[in-house]
N, C-alpha and C positions, 0 to 999 in steps of 0.2 A: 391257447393260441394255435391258429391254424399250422405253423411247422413246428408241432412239437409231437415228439410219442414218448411211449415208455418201452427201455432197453432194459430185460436181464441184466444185471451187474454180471452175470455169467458168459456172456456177448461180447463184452469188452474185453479185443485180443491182450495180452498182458507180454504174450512169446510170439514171434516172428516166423513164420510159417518155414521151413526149410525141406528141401528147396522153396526159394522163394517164387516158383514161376510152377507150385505146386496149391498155391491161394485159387479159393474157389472165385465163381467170373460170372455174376450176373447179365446175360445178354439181352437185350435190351432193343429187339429184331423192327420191332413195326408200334403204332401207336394202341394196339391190344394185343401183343403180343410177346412174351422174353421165355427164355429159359435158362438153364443151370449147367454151366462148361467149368473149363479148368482155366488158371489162367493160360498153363501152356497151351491152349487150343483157339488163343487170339490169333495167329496168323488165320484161321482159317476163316474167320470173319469178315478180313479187311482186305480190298482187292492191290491187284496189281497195278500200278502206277497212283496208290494211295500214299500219304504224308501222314507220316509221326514228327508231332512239335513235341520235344524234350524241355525240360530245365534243369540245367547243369550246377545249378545252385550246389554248394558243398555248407555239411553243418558245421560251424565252429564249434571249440569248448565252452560253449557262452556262459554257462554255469562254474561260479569262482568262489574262494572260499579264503576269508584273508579276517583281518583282527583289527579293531581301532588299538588305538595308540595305550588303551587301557589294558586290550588283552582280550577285552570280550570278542566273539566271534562274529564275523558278521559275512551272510551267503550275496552275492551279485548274481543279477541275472542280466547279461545285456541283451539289446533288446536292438538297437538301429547304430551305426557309426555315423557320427555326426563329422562336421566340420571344428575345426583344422583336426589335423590327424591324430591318431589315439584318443578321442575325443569321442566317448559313447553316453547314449540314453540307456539307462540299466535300473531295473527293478531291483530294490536294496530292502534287505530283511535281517534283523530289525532297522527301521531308515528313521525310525519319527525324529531322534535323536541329533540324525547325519544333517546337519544344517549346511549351507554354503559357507565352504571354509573349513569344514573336517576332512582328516585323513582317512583311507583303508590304507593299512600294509600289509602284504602277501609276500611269503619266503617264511623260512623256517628259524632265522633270529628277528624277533621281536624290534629289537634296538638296533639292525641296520637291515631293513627291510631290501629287500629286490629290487622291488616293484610299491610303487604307491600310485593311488589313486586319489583326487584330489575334487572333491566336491566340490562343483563351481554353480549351479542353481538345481531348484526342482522343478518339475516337470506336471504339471495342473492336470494335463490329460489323461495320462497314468500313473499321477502320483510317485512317478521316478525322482533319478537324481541326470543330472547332468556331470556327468565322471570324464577328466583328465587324468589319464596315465602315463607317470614319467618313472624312470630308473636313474641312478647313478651307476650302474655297469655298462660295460661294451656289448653286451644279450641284446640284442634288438627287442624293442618291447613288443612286438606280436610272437618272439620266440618263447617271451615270458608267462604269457597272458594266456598262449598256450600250455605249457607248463603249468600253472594252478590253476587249469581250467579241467571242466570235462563235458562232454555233449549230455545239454539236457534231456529227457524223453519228456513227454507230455505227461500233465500232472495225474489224466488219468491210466496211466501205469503206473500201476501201487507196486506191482509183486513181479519185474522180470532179471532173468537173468543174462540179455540180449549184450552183447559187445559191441561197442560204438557202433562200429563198421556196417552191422544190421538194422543200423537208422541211418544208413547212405543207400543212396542208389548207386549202382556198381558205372553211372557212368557222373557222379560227381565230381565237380571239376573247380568251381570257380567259389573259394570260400567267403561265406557273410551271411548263413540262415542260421536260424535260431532253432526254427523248426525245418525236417524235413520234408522235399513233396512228396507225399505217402503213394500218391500212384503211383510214382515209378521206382516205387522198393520191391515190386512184385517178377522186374524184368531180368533175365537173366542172357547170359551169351546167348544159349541158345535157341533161346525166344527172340532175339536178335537175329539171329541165323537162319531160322527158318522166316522172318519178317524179309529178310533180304533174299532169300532166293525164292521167296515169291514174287518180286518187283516191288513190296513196297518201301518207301522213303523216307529218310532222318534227318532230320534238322534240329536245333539248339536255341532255346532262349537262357536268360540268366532274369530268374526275381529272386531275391535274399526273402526268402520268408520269412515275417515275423512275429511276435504274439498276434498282431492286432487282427490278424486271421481267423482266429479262433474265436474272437469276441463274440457275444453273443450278441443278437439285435435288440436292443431292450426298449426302441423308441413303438408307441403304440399304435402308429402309420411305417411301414417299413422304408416309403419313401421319404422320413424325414431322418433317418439313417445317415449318418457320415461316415464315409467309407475312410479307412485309414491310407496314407499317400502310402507306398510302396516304390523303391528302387529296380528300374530294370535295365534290360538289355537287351534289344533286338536288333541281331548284325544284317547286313544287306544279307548276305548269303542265304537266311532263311526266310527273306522277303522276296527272294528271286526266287528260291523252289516253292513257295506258296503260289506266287503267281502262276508258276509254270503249271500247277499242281492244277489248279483253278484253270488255264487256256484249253488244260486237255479233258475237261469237265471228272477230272479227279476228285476224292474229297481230302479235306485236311482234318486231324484227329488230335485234341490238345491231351497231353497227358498229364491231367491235374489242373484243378483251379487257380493253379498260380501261373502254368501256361496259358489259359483261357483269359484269364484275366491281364497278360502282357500282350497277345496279339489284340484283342479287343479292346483294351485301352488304349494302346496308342493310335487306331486307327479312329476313336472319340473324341480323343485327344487330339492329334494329327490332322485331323480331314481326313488322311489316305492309310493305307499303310506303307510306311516306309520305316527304313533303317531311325531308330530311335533309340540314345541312352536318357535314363531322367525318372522322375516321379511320376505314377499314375495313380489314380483313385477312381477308379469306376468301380461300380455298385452294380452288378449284374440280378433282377428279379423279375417274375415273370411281366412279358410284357414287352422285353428286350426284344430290338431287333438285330439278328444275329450276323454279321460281317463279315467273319472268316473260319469262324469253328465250324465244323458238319459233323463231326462227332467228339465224344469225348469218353476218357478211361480216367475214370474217377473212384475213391473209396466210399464207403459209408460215414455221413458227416455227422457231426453234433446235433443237436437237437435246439431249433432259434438262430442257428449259426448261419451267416450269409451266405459260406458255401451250399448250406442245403437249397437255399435260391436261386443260386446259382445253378444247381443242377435242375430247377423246377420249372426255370427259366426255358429250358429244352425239352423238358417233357410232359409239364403240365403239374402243380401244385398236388391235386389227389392223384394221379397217378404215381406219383413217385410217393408221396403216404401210401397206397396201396402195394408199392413196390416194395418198398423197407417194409412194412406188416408180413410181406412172404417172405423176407430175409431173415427178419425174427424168428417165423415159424419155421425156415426151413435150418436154422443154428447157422447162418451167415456171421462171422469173425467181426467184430467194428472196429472203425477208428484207425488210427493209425499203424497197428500192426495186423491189422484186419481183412478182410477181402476187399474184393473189386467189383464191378460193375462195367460194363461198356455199352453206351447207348448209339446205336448205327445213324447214318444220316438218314434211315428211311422212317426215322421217328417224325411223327408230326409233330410240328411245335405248336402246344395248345398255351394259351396265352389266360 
């Protein structure tokens, strides 16, 4: 398939670079042209009265570990918060069993559980369950759900020994992702610091990442692809410094395909860009025409994964194959505790 290569299993970062703003920085200058920085040496890329889009997204424990009514053990993984509240789509292992109308109980006595969870249907698309969680204590059930939870890492880290905290971005805020956005686990205060006392700019969106991000595209036209809906957040505040950002012929900069994909959706979505909370699902591949990104600080993505389209979408299908083939060759980290990449806005978009 045209976006696939072959990655060293030795490539796949496993350990989180520390300092984190010590991850290597593919830069990404003109449409033949890139070389090889640090992350910390992004300020010097990016000009004065330039915009950083953030997502403040925070990972919950979404990974839970509780027992049917038998004793056998059974792992959850939620996945989206559904309606009415405490009310999640969660991938359930072993699930074949878990029919509408079985129990999980989580807590340490068997015969007066905590916390239950209460299987109300499954879920055709991912083969989930649809899970209600109730308690008979005064714990508020997200205090609980917390409590037998723990952040999951992606399946391909076999072997780390990373602490939650090193699958947050240090400016995480607002909790409901399953997964973290990996470009901005590379930024630190003081890559912060010196971004600001050059003139450039911060702003904030909220998308809850979740598996369906990772999916791979398995349909054999990419355009008959269905992009999974995604929850977001984009407040007025950071559609008035976009604007501003934009009047004074500045560029805007997403950091991560889940930023990229909340300014550009909603303005698909929308007609404009404006202040929007809600679902989106845009499907970004080459060919897009582009609305408000002019640059983007993205990792090294999956192999078939929409994200890599997403980035190809800007810079051309083979050129970014031939860009990952020198990241191979030159021992470039992947994935999510991986390096980084920053592609400027003087990239031409080949389509």
């Amino acid at each position: 398939m045209a976006y696939q290569y072959e990655l060293p299993p030795s490539l796949i970062a496993q350990e989180p670079v520390i300092p984190r703003d010590h991850s290597r920085l593919m830069v990404i200058s003109s449409n033949t042209d890139h070389q090889h920085a640090y992350f910390k040496d992004l300020p010097k890329f990016l000009c004065a009265g330039d915009l950083l889009v953030i997502n403040n997204t925070r990972v919950i424990p979404a990974r839970m570990y509780g027992y049917k009514p038998s004793g056998a053990k059974v792992e959850v993984l939620l996945l989206e918060p559904r309606i009415p509240p405490h009310q999640w789509l969660a991938l359930v292992k072993p699930g074949r069993r878990l029919k509408p109308g079985s129990s999980i109980y989580f807590g340490p006595d068997l015969e007066n559980p905590l916390l239950t969870a209460r299987v109300e249907d499954c879920d055709l698309d991912t083969n989930g369950r649809l899970l209600t969680f109730e308690t008979t204590t005064d714990t508020p059930i997200d205090k609980l759900m917390e409590a037998f939870g723990e952040v999951p890492l992606p399946p391909y880290i076999t072997d780390s020994h990373a602490e939650p905290d090193q699958y947050q971005t240090i400016y995480a805020q607002n909790p409901g992702a399953v997964a973290a956005p990996t470009a901005g686990l590379h930024f630190t205060p003081e890559v912060f610091q010196a971004l600001e006392e050059k003139g450039v700019q911060r702003a904030e969106v909220t998308l809850h990442v979740g598996l369906g991000t990772f999916r791979p595209v398995e349909s054999e036209a990419i355009t008959d692809h269905k992009m999974h809906a995604e929850w977001v957040h984009l407040p007025q505040s950071t559609v008035d410094l976009i604007k501003e950002t934009k009047a004074r012929g500045n560029h805007v900069f997403a950091v991560g395909t889940t930023t990229t994909r909340t300014l550009e959706g909603v303005v698909n979505q929308e007609g404009s860009l404006k202040a929007y909370q809600g679902a989106v699902n845009l499907f970004i591949y080459p060919g897009y025409q582009w609305q408000v990104v002019d640059g983007l600080i993205t990792n090294f993505h999956l192999p078939g994964s929409s994200l890599l389209m997403l980035v190809s979408a800007l810079v051309g299908r083979q050129r970014l194959m031939d860009l990952y083939q020198d990241a191979i060759k030159q021992a470039y980290r992947f994935y999510s505790f991986g390096d980084a990449m920053v592609i400027l806005p003087d990239v031409y978009r080949l389509t």
